[in-house]
Biopython code that builds the backbone (N, CA, C, O; Angstrom):
import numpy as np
from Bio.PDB.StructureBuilder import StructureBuilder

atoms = [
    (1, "UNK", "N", (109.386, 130.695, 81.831)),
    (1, "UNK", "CA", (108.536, 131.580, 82.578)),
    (1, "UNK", "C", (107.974, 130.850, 83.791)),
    (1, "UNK", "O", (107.422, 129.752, 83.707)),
    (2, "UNK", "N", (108.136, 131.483, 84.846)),
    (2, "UNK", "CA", (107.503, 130.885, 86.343)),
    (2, "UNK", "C", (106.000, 131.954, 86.438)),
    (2, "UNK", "O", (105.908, 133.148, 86.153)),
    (3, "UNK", "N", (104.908, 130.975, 86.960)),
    (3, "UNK", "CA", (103.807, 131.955, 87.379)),
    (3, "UNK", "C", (103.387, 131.310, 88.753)),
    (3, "UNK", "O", (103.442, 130.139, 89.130)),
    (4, "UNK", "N", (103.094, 132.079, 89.172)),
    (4, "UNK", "CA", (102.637, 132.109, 90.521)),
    (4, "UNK", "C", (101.290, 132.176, 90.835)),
    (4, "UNK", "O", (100.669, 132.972, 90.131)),
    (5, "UNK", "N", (100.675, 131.613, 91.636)),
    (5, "UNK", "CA", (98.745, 131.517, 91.540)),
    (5, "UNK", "C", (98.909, 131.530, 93.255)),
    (5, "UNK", "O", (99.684, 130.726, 93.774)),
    (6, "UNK", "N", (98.105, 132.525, 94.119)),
    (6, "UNK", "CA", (97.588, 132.608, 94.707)),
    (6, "UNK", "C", (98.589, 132.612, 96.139)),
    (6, "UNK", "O", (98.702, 131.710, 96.969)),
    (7, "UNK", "N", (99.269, 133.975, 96.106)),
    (7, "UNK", "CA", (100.837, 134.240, 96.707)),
    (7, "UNK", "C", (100.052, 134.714, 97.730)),
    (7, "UNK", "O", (98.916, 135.188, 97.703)),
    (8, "UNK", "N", (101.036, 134.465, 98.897)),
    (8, "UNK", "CA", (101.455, 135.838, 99.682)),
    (8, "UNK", "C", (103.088, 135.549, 100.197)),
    (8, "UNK", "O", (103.776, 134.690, 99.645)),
    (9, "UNK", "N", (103.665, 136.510, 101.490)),
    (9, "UNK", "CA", (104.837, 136.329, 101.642)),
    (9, "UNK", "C", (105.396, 134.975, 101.899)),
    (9, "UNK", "O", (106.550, 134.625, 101.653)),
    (10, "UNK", "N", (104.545, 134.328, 102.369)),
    (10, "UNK", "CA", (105.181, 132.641, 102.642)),
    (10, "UNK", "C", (105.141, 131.495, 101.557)),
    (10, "UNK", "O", (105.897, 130.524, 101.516)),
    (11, "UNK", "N", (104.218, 131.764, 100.775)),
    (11, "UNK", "CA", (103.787, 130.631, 100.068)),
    (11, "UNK", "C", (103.497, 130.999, 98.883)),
    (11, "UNK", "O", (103.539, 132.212, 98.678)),
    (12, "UNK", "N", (103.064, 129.970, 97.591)),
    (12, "UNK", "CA", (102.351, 130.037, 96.675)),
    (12, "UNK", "C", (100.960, 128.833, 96.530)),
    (12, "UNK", "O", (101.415, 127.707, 96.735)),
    (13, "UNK", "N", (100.089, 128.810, 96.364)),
    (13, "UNK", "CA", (99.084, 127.874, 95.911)),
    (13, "UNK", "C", (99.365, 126.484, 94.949)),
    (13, "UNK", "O", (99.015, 125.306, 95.021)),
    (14, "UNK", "N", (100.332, 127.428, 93.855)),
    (14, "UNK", "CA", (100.508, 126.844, 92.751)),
    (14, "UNK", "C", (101.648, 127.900, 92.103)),
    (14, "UNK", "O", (101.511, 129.102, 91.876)),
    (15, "UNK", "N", (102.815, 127.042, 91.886)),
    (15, "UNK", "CA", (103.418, 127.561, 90.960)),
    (15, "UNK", "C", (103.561, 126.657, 89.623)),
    (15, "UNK", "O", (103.497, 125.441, 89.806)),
    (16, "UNK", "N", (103.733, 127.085, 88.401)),
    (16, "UNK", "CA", (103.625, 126.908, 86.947)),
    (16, "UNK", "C", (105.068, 126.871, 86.400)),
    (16, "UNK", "O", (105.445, 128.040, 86.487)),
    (17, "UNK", "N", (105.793, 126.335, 86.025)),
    (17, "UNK", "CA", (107.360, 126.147, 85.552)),
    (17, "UNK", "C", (106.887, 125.405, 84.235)),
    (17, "UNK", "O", (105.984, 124.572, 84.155)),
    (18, "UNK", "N", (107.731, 125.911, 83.172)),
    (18, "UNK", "CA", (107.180, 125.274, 81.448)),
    (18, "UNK", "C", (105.877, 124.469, 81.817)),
    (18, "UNK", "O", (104.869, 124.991, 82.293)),
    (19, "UNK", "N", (106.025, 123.161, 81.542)),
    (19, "UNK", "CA", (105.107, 122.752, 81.574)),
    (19, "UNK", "C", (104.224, 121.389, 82.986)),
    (19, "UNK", "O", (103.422, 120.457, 83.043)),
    (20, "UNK", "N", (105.096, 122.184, 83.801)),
    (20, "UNK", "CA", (104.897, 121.327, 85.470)),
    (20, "UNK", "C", (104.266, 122.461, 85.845)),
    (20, "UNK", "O", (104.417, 123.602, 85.410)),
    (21, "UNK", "N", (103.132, 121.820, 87.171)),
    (21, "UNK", "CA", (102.178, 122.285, 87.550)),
    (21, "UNK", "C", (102.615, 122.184, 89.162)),
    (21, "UNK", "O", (101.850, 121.329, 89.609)),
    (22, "UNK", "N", (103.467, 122.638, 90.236)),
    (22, "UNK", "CA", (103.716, 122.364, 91.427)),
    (22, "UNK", "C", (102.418, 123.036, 93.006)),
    (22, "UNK", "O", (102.347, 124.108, 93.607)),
    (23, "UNK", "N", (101.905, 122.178, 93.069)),
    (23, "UNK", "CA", (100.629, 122.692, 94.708)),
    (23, "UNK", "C", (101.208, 122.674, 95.699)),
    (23, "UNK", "O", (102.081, 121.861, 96.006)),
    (24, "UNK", "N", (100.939, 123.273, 96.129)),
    (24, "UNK", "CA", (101.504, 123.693, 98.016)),
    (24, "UNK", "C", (100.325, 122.475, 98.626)),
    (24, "UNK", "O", (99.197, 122.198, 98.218)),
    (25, "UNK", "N", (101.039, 121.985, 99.626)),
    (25, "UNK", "CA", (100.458, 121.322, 100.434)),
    (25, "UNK", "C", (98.722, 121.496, 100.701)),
    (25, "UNK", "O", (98.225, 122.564, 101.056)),
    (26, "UNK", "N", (97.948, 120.265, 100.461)),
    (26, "UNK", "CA", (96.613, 121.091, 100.640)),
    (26, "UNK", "C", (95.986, 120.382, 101.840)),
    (26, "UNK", "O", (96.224, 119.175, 101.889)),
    (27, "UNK", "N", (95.040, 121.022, 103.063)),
    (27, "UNK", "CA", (94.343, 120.119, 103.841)),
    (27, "UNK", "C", (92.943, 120.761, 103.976)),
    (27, "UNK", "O", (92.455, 121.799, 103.529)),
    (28, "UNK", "N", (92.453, 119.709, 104.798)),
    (28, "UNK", "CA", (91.177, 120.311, 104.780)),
    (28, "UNK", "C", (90.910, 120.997, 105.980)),
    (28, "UNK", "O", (91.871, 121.348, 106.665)),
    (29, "UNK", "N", (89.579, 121.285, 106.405)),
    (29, "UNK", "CA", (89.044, 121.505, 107.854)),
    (29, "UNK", "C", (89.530, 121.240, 108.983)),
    (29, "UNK", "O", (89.519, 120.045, 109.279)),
    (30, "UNK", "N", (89.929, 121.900, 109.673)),
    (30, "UNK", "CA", (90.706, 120.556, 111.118)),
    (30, "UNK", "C", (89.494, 120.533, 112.067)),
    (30, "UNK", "O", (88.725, 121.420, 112.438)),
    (31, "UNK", "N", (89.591, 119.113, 112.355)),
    (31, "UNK", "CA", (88.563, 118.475, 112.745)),
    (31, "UNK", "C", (87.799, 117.464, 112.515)),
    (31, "UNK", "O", (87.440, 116.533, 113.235)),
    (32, "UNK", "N", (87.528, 117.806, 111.153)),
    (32, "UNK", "CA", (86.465, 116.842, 110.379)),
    (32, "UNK", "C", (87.043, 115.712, 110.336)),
    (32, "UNK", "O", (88.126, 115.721, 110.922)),
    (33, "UNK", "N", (86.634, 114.326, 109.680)),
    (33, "UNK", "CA", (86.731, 112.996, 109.595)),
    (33, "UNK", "C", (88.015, 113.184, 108.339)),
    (33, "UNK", "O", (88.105, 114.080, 107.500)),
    (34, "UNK", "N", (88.712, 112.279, 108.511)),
    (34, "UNK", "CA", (90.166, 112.020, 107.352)),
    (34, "UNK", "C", (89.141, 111.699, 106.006)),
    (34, "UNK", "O", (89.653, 111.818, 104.893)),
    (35, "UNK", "N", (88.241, 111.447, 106.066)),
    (35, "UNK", "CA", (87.568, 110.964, 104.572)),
    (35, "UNK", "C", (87.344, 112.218, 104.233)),
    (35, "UNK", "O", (87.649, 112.552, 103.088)),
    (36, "UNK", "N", (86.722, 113.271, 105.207)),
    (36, "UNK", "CA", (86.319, 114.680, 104.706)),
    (36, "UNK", "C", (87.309, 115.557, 104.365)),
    (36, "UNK", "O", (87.266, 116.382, 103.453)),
    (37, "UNK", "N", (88.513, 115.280, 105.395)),
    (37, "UNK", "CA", (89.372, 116.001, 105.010)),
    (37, "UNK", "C", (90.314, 115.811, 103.703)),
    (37, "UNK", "O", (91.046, 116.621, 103.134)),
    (38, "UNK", "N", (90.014, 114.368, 103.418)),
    (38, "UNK", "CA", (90.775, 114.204, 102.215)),
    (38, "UNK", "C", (90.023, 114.507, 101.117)),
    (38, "UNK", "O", (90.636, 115.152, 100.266)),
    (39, "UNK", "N", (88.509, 114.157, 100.787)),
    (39, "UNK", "CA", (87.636, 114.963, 100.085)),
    (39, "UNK", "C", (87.778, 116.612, 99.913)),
    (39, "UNK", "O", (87.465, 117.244, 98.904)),
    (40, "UNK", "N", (88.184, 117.011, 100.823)),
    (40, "UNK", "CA", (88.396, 118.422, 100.691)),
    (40, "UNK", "C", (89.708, 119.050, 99.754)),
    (40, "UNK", "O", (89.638, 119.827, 98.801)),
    (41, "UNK", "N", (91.160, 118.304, 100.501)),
    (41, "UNK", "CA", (92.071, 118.424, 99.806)),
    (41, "UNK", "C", (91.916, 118.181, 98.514)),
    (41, "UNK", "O", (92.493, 118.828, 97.640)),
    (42, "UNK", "N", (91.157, 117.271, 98.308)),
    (42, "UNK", "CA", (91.107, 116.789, 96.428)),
    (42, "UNK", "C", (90.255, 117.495, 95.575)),
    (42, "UNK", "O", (90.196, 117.539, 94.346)),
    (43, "UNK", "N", (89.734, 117.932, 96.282)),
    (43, "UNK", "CA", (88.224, 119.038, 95.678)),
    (43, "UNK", "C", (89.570, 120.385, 95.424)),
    (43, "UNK", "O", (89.929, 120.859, 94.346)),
    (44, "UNK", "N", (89.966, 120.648, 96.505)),
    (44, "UNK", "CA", (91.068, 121.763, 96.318)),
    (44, "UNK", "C", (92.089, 122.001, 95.281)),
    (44, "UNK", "O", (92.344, 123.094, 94.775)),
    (45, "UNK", "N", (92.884, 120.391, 94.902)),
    (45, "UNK", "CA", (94.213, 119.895, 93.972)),
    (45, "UNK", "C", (93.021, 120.061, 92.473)),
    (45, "UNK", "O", (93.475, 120.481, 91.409)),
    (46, "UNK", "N", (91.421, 119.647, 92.613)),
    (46, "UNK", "CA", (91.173, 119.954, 91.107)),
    (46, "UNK", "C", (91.258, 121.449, 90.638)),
    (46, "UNK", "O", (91.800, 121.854, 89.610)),
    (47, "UNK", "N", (90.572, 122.235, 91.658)),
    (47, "UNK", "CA", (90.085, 123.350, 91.158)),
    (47, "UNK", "C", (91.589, 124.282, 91.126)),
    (47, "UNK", "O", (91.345, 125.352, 90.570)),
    (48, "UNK", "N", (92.846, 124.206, 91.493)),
    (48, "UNK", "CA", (94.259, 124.911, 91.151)),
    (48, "UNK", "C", (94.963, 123.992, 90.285)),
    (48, "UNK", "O", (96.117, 124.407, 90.181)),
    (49, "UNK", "N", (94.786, 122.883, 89.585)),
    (49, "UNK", "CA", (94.460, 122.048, 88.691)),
    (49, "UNK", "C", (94.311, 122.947, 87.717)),
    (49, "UNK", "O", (95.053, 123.756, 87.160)),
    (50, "UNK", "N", (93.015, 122.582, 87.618)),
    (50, "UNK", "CA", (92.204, 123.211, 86.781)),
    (50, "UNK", "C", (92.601, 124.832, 86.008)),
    (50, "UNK", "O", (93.002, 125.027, 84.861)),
    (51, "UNK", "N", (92.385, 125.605, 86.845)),
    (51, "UNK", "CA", (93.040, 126.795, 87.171)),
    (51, "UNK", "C", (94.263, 127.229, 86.529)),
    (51, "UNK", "O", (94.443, 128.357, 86.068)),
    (52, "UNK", "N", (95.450, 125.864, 86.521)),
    (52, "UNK", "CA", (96.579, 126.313, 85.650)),
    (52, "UNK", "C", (97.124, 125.396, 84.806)),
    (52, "UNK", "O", (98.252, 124.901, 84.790)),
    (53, "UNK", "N", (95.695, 125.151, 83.750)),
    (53, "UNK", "CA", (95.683, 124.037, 82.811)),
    (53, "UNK", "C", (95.976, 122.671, 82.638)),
    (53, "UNK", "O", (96.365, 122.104, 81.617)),
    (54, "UNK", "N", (95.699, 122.123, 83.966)),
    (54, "UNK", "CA", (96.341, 120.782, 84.230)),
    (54, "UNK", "C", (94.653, 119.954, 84.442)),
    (54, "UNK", "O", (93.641, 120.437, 83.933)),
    (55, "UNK", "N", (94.648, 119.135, 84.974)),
    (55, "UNK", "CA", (93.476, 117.891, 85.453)),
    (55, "UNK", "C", (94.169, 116.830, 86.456)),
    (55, "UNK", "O", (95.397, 116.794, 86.525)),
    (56, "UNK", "N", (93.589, 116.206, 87.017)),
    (56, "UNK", "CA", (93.661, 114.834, 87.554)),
    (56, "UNK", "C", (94.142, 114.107, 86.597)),
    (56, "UNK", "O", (95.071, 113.395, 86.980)),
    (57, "UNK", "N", (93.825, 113.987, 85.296)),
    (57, "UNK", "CA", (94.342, 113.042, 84.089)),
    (57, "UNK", "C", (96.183, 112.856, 84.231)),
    (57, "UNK", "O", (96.954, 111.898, 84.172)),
    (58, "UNK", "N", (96.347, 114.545, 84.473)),
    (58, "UNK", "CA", (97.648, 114.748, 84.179)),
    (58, "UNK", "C", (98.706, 114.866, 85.588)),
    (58, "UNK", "O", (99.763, 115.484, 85.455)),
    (59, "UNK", "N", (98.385, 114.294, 86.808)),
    (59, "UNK", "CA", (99.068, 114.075, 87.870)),
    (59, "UNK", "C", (100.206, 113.272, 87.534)),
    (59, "UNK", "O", (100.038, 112.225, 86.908)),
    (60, "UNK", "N", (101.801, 113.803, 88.024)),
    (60, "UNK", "CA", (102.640, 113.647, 87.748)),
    (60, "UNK", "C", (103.297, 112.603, 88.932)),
    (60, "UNK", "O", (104.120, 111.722, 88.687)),
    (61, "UNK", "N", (102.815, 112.874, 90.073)),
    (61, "UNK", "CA", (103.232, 113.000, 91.126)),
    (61, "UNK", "C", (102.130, 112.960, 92.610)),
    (61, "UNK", "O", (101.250, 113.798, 92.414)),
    (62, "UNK", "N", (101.967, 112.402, 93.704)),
    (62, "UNK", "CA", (101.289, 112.818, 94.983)),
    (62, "UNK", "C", (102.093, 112.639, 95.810)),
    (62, "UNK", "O", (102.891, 111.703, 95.762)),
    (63, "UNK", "N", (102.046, 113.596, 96.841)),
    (63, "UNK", "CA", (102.799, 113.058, 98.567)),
    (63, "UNK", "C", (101.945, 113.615, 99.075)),
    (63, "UNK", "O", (101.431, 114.726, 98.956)),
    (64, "UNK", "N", (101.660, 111.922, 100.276)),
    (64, "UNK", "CA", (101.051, 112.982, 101.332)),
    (64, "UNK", "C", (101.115, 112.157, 102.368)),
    (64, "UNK", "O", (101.369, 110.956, 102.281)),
    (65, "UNK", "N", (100.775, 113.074, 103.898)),
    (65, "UNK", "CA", (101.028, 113.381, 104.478)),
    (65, "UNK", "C", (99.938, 112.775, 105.736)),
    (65, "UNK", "O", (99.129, 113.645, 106.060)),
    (66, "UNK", "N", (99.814, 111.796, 106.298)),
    (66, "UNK", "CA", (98.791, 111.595, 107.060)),
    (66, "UNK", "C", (99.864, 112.026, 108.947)),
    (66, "UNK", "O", (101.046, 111.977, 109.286)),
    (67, "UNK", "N", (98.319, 112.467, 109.755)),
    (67, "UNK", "CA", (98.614, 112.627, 110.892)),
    (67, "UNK", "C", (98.939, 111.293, 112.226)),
    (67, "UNK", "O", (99.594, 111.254, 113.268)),
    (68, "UNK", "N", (98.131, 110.412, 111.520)),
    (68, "UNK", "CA", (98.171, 108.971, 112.040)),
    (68, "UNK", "C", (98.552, 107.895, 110.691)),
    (68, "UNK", "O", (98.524, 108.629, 109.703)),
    (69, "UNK", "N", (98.750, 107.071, 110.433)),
    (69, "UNK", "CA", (98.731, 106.005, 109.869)),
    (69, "UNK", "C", (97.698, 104.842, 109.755)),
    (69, "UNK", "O", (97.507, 103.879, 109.013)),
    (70, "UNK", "N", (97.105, 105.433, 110.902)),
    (70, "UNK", "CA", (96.161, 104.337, 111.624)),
    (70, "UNK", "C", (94.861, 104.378, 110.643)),
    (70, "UNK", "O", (94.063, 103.457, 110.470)),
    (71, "UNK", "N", (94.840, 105.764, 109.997)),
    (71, "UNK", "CA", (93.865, 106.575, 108.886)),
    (71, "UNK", "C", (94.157, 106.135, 107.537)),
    (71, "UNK", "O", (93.524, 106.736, 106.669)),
    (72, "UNK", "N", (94.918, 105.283, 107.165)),
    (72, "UNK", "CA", (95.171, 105.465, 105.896)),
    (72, "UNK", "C", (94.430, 104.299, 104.781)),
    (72, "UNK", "O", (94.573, 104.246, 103.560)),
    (73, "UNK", "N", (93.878, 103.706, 105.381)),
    (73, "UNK", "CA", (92.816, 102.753, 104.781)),
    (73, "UNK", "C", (91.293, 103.832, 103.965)),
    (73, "UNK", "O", (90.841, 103.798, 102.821)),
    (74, "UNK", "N", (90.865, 104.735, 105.258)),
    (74, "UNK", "CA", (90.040, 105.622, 105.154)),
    (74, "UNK", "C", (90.708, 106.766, 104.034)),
    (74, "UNK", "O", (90.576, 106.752, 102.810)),
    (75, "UNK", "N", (91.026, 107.180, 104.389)),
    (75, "UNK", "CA", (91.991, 107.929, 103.095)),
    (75, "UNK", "C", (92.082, 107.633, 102.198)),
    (75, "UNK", "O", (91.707, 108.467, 101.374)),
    (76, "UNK", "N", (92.600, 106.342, 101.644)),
    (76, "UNK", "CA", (92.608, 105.897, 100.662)),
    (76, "UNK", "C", (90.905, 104.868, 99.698)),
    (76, "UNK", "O", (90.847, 104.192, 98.671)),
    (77, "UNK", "N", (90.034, 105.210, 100.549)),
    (77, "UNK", "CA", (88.965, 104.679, 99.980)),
    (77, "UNK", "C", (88.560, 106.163, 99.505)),
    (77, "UNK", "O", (87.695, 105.998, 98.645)),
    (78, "UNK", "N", (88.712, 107.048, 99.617)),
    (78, "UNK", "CA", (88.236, 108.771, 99.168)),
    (78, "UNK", "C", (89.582, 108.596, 97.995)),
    (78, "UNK", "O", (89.191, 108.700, 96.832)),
    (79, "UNK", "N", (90.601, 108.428, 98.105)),
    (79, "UNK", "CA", (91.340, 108.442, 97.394)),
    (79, "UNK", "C", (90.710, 108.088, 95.804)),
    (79, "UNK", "O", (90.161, 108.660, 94.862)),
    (80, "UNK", "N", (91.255, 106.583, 96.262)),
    (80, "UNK", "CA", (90.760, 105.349, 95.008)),
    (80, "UNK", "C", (89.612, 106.141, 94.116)),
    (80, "UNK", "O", (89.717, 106.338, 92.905)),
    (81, "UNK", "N", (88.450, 106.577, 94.970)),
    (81, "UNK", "CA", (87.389, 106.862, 94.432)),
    (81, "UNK", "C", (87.738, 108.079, 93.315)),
    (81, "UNK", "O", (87.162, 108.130, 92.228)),
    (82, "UNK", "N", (88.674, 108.966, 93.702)),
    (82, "UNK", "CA", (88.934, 110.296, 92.975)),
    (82, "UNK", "C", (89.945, 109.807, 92.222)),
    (82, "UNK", "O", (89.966, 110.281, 91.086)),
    (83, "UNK", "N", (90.625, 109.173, 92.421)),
    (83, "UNK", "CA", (91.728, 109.407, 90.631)),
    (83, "UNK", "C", (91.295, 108.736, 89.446)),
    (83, "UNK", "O", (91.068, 107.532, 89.573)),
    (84, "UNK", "N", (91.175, 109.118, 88.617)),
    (84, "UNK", "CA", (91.174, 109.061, 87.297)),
    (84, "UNK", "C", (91.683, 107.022, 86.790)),
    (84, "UNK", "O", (92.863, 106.688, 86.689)),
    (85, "UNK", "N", (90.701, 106.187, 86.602)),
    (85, "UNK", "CA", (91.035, 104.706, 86.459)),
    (85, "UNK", "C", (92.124, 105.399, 85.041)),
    (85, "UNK", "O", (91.713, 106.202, 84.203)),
    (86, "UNK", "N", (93.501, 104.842, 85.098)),
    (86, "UNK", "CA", (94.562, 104.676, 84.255)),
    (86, "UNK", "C", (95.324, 105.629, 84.458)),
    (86, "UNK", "O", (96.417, 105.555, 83.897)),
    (87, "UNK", "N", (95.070, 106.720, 85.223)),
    (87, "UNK", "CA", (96.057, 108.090, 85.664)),
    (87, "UNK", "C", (96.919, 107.962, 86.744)),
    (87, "UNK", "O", (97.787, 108.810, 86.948)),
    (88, "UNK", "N", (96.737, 106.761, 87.628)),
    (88, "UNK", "CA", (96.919, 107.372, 88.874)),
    (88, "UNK", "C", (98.632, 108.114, 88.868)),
    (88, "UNK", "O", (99.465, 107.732, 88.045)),
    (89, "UNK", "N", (98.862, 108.906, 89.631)),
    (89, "UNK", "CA", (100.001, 109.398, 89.867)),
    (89, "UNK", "C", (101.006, 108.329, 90.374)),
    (89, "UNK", "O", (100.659, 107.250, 90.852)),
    (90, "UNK", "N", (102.419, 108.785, 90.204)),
    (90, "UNK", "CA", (103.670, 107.913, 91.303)),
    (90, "UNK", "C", (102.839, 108.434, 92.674)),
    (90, "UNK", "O", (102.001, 109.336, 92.673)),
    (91, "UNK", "N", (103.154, 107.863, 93.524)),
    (91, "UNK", "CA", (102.365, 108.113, 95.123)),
    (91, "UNK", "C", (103.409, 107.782, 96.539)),
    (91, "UNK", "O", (103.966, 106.685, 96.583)),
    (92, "UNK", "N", (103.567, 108.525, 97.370)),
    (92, "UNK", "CA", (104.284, 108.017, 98.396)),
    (92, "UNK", "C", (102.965, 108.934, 99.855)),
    (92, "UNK", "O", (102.451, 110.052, 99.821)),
    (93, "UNK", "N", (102.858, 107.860, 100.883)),
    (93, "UNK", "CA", (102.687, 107.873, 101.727)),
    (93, "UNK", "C", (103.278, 108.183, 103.085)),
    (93, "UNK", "O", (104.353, 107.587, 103.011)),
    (94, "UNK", "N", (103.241, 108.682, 104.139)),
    (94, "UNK", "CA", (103.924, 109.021, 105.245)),
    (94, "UNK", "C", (103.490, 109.498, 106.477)),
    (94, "UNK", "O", (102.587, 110.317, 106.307)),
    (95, "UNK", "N", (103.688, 109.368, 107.328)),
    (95, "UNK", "CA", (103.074, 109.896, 108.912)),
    (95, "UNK", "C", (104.073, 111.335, 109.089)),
    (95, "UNK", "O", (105.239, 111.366, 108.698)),
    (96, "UNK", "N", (103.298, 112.623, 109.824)),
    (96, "UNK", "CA", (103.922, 113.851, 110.319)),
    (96, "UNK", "C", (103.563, 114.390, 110.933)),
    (96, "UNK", "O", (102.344, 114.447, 110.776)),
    (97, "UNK", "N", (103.909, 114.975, 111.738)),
    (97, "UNK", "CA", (102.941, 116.314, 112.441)),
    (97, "UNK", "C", (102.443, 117.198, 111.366)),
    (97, "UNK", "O", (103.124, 117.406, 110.362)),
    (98, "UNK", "N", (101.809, 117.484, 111.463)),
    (98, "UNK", "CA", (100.774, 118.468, 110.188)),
    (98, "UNK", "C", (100.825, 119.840, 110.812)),
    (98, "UNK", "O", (101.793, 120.019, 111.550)),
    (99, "UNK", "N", (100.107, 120.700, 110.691)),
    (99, "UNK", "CA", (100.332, 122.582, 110.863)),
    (99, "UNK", "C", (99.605, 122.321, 112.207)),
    (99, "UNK", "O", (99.989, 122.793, 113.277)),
    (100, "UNK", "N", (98.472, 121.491, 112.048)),
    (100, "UNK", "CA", (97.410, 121.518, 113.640)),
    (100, "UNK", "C", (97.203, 120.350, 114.197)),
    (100, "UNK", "O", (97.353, 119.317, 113.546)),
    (101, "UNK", "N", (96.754, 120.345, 115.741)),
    (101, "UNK", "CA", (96.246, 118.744, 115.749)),
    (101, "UNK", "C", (94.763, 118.342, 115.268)),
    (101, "UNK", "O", (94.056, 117.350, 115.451)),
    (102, "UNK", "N", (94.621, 119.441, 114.637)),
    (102, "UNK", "CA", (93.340, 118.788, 114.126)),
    (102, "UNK", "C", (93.017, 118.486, 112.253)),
    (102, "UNK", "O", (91.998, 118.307, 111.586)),
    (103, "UNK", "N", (94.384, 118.554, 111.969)),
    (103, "UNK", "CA", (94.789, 117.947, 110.488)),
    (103, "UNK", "C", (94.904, 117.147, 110.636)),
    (103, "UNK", "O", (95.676, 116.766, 111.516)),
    (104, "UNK", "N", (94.165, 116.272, 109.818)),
    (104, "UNK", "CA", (94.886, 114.448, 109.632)),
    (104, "UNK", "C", (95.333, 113.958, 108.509)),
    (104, "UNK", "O", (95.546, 112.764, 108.300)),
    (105, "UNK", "N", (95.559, 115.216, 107.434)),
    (105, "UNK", "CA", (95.663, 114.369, 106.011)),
    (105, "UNK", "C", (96.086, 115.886, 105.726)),
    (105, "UNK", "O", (95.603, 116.842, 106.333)),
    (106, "UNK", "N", (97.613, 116.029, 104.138)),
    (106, "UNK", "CA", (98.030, 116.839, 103.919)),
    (106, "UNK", "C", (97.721, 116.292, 102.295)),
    (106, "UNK", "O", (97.241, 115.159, 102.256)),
    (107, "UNK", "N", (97.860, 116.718, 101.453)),
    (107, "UNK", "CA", (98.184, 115.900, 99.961)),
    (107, "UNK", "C", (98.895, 117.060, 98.718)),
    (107, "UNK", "O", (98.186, 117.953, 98.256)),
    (108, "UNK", "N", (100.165, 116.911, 98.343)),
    (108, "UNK", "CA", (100.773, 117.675, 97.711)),
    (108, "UNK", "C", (100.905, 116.979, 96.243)),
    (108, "UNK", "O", (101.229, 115.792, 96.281)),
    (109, "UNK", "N", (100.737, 117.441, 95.200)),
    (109, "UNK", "CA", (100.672, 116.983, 93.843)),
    (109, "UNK", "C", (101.452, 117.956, 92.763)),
    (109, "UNK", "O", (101.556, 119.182, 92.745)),
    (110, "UNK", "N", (101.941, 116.986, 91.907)),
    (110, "UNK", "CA", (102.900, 117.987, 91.012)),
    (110, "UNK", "C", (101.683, 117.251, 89.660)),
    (110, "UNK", "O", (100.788, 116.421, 89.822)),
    (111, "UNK", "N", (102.026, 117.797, 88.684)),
    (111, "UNK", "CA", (100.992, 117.447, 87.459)),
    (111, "UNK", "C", (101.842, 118.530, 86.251)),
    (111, "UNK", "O", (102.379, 119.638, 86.273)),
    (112, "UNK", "N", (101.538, 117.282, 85.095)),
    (112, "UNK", "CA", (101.668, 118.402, 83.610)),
    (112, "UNK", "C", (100.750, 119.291, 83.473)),
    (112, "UNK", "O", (99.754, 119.411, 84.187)),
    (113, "UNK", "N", (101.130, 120.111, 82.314)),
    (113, "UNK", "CA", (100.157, 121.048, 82.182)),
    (113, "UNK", "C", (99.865, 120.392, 80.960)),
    (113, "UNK", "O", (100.718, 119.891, 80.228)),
    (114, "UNK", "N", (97.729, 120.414, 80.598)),
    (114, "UNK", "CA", (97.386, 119.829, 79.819)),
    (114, "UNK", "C", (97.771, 120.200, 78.323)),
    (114, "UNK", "O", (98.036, 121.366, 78.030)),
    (115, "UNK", "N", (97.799, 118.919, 77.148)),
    (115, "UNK", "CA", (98.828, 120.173, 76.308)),
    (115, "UNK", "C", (97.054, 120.040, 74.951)),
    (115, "UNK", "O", (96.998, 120.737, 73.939)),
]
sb = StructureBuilder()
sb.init_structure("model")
sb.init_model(0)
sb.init_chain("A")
sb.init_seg("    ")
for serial, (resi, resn, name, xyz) in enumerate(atoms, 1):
    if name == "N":
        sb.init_residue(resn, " ", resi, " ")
    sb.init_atom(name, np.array(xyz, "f"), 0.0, 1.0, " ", f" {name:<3s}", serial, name[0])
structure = sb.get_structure()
């Protein structure tokens, strides 16, 4: 069974496959500081998390997506702070153009579903 959380024609939020938890790309505010914006994204990955029985505990997976590189020290001190000491996910890092120029941080996460 596939479920779908929070559709429209382009996208899903979150889709649900047995027991994988897949998020659509999340960012924050454009504008704000990469610490805020990554605070935001992660505030976002708990609560559709959450939502389709998964946690931070159970991160399978992160990619993401910075607008500079030059940011990724900052990023990753919001990071560190939010994952779970003994959870952390596999993780890959990367520079992209993002949707705006005023995104600086994207973060996509796959996760089990809690059993």
């Amino acid at each position: 069974m596939i479920q779908r959380r929070h559709t429209n024609d382009r996208m899903s939020q979150s889709v649900t496959h047995k027991s994988v938890v897949y998020l659509a790309g999340q960012v924050g505010t454009p504008g704000n500081s990469v610490a805020e914006q990554t605070r935001e994204c992660l505030e976002q990955i708990e609560k559709l998390l959450e939502e389709a029985g998964s946690s931070t505990k159970h991160m399978l997976q992160a990619i993401i997506w910075m607008a500079d590189m030059k940011d990724f020290a900052e990023m990753n001190e919001v990071w560190d702070a939010w994952v779970p000491k003994g959870h952390a996910p596999a993780r890959a890092t990367g520079s992209a153009d993002l949707a705006t120029p005023g995104h600086k941080v994207e973060v996509i996460v796959t996760a089990a579903v809690a059993e």
